[in-house]
N, C-alpha and C positions, 0 to 999 in steps of 0.2 A: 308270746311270753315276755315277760319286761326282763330286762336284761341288770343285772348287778357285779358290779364291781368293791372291791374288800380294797380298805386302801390301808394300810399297815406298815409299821416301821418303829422305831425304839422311840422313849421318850424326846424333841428335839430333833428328831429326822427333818421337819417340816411338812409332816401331813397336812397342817391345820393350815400353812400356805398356801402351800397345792391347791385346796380344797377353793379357798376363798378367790383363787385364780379360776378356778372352774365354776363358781357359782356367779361369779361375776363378767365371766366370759360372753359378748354378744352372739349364742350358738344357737339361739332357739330352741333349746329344747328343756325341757320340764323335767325337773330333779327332783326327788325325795331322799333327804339324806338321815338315816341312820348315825348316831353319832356316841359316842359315851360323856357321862357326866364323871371326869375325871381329872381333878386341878383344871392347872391350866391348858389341858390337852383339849377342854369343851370350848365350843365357839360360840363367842357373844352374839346374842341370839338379834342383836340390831346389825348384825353382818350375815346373818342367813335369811332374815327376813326383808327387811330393806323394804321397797316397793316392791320386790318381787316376792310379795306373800303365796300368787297362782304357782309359782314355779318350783319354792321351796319347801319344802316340808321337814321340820325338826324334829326328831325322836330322840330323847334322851332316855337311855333305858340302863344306865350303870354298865356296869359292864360285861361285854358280851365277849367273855371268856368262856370255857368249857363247863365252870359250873354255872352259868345263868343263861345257858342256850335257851330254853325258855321262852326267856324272856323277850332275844331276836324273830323268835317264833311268834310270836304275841303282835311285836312290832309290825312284822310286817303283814300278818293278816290282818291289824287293825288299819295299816295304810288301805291295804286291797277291799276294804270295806267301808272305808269313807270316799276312794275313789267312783267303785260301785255307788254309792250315793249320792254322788254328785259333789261332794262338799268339797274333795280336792282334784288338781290335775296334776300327773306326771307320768313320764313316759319312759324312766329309766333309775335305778336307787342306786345311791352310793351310802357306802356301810364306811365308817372310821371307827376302825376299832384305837383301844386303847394304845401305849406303847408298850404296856405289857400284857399283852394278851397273844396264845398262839394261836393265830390265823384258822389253824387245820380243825381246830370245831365246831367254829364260826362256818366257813366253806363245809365241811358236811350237813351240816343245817337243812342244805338244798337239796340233798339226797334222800335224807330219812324221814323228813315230813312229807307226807302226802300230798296236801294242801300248798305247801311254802312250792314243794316241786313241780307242783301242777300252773302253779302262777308265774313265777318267776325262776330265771337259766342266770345260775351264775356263768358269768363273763368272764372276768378275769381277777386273780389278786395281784396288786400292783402294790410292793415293798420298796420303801425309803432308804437309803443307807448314807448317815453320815459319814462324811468321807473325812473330818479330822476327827471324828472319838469313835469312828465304825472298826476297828482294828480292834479297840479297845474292848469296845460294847462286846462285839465278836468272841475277845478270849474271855469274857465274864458273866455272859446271859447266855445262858443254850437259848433262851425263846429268840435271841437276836436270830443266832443261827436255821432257826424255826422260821422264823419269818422269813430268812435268806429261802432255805429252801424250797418254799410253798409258791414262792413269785412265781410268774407267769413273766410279767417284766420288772426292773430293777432302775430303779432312779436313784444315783448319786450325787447326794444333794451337798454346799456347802467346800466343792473344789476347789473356791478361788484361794480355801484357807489353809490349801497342804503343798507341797513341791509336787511336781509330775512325777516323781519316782515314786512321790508315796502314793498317789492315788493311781499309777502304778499296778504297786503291791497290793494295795486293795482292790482293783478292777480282777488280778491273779485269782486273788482267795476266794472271792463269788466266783469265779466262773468254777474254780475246782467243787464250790460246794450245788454251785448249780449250774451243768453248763445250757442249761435249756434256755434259760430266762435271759432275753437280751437286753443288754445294760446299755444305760444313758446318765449323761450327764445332766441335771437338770439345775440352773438358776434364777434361786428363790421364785418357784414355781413355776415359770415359765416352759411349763411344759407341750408341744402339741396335745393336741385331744382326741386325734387320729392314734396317741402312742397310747391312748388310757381306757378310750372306749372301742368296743367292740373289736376288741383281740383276739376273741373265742379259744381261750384260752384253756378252757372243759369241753368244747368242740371236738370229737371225733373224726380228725383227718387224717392225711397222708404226711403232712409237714411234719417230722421232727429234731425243732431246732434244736441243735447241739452246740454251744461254741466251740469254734475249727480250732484253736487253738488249744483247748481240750482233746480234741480228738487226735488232734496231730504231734503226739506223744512217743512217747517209748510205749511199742505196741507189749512189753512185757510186764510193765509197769502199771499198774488198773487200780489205783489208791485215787479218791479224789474228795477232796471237803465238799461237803454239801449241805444244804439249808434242805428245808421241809420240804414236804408236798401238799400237793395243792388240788391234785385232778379228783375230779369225782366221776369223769365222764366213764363211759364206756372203753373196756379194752381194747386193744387193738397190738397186734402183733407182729412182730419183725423177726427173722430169723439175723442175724449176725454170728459173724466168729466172735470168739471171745477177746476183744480190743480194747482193752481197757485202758480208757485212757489217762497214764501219767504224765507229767509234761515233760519234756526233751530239757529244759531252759527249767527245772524245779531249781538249779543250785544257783540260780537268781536270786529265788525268792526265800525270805523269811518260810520254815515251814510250820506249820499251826495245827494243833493235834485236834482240831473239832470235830464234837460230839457227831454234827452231822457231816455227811460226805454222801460225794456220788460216784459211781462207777456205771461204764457201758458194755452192753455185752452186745457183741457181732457177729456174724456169719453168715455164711451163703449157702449153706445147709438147708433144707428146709426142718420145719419142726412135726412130727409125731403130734398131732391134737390133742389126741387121750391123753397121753405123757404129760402133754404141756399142761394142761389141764388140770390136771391132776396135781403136778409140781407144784401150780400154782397156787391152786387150792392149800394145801399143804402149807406153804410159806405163808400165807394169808395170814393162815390159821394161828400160826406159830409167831411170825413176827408184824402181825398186821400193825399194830400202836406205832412200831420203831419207823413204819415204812409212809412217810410224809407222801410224797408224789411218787408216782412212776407211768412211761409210757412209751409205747414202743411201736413199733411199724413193723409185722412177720410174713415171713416166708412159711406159709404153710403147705404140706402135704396134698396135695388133690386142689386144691385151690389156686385158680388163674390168675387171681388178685391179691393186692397188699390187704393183711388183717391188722386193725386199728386196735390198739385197746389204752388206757388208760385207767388210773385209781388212783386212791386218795384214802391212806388204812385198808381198811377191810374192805373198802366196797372198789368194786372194777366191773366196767364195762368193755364192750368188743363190738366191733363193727368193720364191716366187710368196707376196703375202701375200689380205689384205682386199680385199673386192670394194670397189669407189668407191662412196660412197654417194650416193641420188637426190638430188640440190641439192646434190653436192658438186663440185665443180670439179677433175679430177684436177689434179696439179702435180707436179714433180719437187723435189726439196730432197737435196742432197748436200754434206757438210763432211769437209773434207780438212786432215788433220792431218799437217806433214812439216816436215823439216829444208832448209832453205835448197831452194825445193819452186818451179819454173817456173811460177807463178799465171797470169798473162798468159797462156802458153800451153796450159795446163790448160783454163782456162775458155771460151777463141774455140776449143778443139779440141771441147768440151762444144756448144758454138752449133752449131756445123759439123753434128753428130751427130744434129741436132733438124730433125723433119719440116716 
C-alpha cells in the first residue's frame, strides 16, 4: 500500500517550505503531491516539476476540506490509475492541504472509501506551528487548534523570531493539547525526513507516546488543551488509573481556555470487554464529531496481551498487540483528544468499565 502523509498548518506555518525541501531532497524516492490551489499557499508549478517531472506529480483540486472530500477521492484514484498505466511513477503521496482546512476529513478519506483504503495507508499527519503568531492563531481559529490536535508530529517553525520563554510557552500549550505528538523545532524547512516519512502514525502498536511532562502532573489535576485527532487506525486498549494529567509547573504558564484539549486516563485495573465496549460504543455515538484522535494501550480481562486500539470520530479500530512482559505490571493508558469533550464523564464511565 503506498503510504501518505497530510502535511497541514495555518496559513504561513511554512508547509510550502517544507514541501519544496522534500521535493528537492537527493532521497530517491518518487513523490505524488496532492496540493490545493489556494493564493499563495499553491506551489509554482516550475518548482514541483523542475526536471523531475518522473518523480513529481501535481494535483490541484481546490480545496480539500470536509466539503469537497470528493474531490481528494477523485485525486487519488486518478493518480492510482495513471500509475496503473504506466504514464506516471511514484511510490509514496504527500497531501498539502490548505491553511484552513481541518485535517480530520481529509485523514478519514482513507477509512471510508473502499478504493482510496485498499490503495493507500495513511502514514502520518504532520502539523506546522508558527511559533511567533502560533499563540495567536491558537486563541483565534479553533481549526489552528484542530490541526494541533490531529498531528502525529509537530514542527515549530520560525523560533529564531521569539525569546525562549516564549516558544517556551508555546512548546507548554501543544503539549497540553496534544501530548502524543512529538514536537520539533524546524528551520525554514530543514527538516530530517526520517521525522516525516513513515512514522506509522495510524499503525496499530504498543507505543503510546505521551509527553512526560504531561503526564508528570498533579495526578488530581486531568484538564489538558488539546488539538484534534487524527487516528483512523484500529482500537487498541489500555487499562490505566485515572491520571490525568495537569501539569505540576501550570502557574508558569499563560493558561488558555481552548476549544480542544486532551486528558489521560490510567490504571492497572484490567477492563470488563463487554463494558468497555459498550461504553465506548456509546460515547462514539454521542460525541463522535467532538472526538478528533484518541488511543490507547489496555489491560484487558482474560487477555495475556496489551489491546491496541485507536480512532479518529466515529471510526476505531483494535488490535491485539505484545504479550505483558514477566515483572511487568499490565496497565491501561489512554489519551483523548477532542473539542469541548465531557472529561468527567468520559473518565467515571472508563472507572465503571474496570473489573
Amino acid at each position: 500500500m503506498t503510504p501518505v502523509t497530510i502535511l497541514t498548518g495555518f496559513l504561513g506555518s511554512g508547509k510550502t517550505t517544507l514541501l519544496k525541501r522534500i521535493l528537492t531532497e537527493a532521497h530517491g524516492m518518487k513523490i505524488a503531491v496532492i496540493e490545493n490551489e489556494f493564493g499563495e499557499e499553491n506551489i509554482d508549478n516550475d518548482i514541483l516539476v523542475q526536471e523531475n517531472a518522473e518523480q513529481i506529480v501535481q494535483m490541484s483540486n481546490g480545496c480539500i476540506c470536509c466539503t469537497i472530500r470528493g474531490d481528494l477521492v477523485k485525486a487519488l484514484s486518478d493518480l492510482n490509475s495513471q500509475r496503473d498505466a504506466g504514464a506516471i511513477q511514484f511510490d509514496r503521496v504527500v497531501i498539502e492541504t490548505t491553511g484552513l482546512a481541518n485535517p480530520g476529513p481529509v485523514a478519514q478519506t482513507f477509512f471510508i472509501d473502499d478504493e482510496v483504503a485498499d490503495t493507500y495507508r495513511l502514514d502520518a499527519i504532520i502539523t506546522l506551528v508558527d511559533a511567533k503568531h502560533g499563540q495567536q492563531q491558537l486563541d483565534q481559529h479553533e481549526v489552528v487548534q484542530r490541526q494541533v490536535g490531529f498531528a502525529d508530529r509537530l514542527f515549530i517553525t520560525k523560533a529564531d523570531l521569539v525569546t525562549p520563554e516564549a516558544l517556551g510557552d508555546l512548546k507548554h500549550r501543544l503539549a497540553h493539547m496534544n501530548p502524543r505528538a512529538p514536537q520539533q523545532v524546524v528551520d525554514f524547512g530543514q527538516a530530517d525526513l526520517k521525522q516525516i516519512f513513515d512514522l506509522h502514525g495510524f499503525n496499530l502498536n504498543d507505543k503510546l507516546d505521551i509527553d512526560p511532562d504531561f503526564l508528570g502532573a498533579d495526578e488530581h489535576a486531568h484538564d489538558h488543551d488539546h488539538g484534534h485527532e487524527h487516528d483512523h487506525s484500529h482500537c487498541d486498549h489500555e487499562h490505566d488509573q485515572c491520571a490525568h494529567a495537569g501539569h505540576g509547573h501550570d502557574h508558569a504558564h499563560a493558561h488558555h481556555d481552548d476549544a480542544i484539549k486532551s486528558f489521560v486516563f490510567r490504571s492497572e485495573k484490567a477492563f470488563d470487554p463487554a463494558k468497555l465496549e459498550d461504553f465506548l460504543g456509546s460515547i462514539l455515538q454521542v460525541y463522535g464529531e467532538r472526538l478528533l484522535r484518541y488511543k490507547g494501550v489496555l489491560n484487558m480481562r482474560g487477555i495475556d496481551r496489551r489491546v491496541v486500539f485507536q480512532g479518529v470520530h466515529q471510526m476505531m479500530g483494535s488490535d491485539v498487540g505484545a504479550k505483558w512482559q514477566p515483572g511487568e505490571t499490565p496497565n491501561t493508558k489512554m489519551v483523548f483528544i477532542g473539542a469541548e469533550l465531557p472529561k468527567d464523564i468520559i473518565l467515571q464511565g472508563l472507572e465503571r468499565c474496570l473489573v
